[in-house]
C-alpha positions as CSV (number, residue, x, y, z in Angstrom):
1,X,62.2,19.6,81.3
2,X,62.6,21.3,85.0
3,X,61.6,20.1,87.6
4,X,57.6,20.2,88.5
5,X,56.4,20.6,84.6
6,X,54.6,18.1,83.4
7,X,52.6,18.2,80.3
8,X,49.0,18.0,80.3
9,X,48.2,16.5,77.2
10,X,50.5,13.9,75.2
11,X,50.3,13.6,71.6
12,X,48.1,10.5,70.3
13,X,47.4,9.0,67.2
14,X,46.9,10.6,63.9
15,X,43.0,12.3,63.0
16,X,42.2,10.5,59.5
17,X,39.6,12.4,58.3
18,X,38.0,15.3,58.9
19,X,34.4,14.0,60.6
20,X,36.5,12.8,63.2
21,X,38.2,16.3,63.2
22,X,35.0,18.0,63.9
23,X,33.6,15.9,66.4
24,X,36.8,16.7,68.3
25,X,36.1,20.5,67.5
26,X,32.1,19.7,68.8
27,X,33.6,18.6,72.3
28,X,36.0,21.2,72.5
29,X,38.3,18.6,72.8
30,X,42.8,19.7,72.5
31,X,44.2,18.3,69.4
32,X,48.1,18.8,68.5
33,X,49.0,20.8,65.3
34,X,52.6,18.6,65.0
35,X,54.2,18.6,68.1
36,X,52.4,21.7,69.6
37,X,49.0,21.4,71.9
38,X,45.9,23.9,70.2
39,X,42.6,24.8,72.2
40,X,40.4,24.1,69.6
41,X,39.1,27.7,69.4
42,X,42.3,28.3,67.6
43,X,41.2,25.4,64.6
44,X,37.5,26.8,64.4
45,X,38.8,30.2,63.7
46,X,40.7,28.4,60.7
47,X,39.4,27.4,57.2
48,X,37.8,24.6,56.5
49,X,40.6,24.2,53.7
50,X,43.2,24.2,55.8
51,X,42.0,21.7,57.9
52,X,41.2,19.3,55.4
53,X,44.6,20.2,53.9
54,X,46.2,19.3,57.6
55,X,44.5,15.6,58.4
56,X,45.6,14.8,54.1
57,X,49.1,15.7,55.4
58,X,48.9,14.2,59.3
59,X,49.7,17.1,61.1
60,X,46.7,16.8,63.6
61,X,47.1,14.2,66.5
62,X,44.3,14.2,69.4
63,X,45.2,15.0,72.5
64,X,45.1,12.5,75.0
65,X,45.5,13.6,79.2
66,X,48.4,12.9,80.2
67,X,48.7,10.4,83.6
């Protein structure tokens, strides 16, 4: 990483289902789609299928700041 960057979110722990996926979508709240940070305008312009399909396979992690 150069020097100066820092991340601004960190990946956290895995979502497990997909209430707790929509909540985060609610708050407009970051989540991580594997290792990459997504605005959560990206995930509400996805289907509802695909999401489910992501939290059965434990691709989404929240997003937690990073301190």
């Amino acid at each position: 990483m150069a020097w100066g960057k820092k991340r601004k979110y960190v990946k956290g722990k895995a979502i497990k289902n997909i209430e707790t996926l929509l909540g985060h979508l609610n708050k407009k709240r970051w989540v991580f789609w594997r290792d990459r940070p997504m605005h959560p305008i990206l995930l509400e312009n996805m289907t509802l299928a695909t999401l489910r399909r992501a939290v059965k396979r434990k691709i989404i992690y929240r997003a937690c700041p990073n301190t």
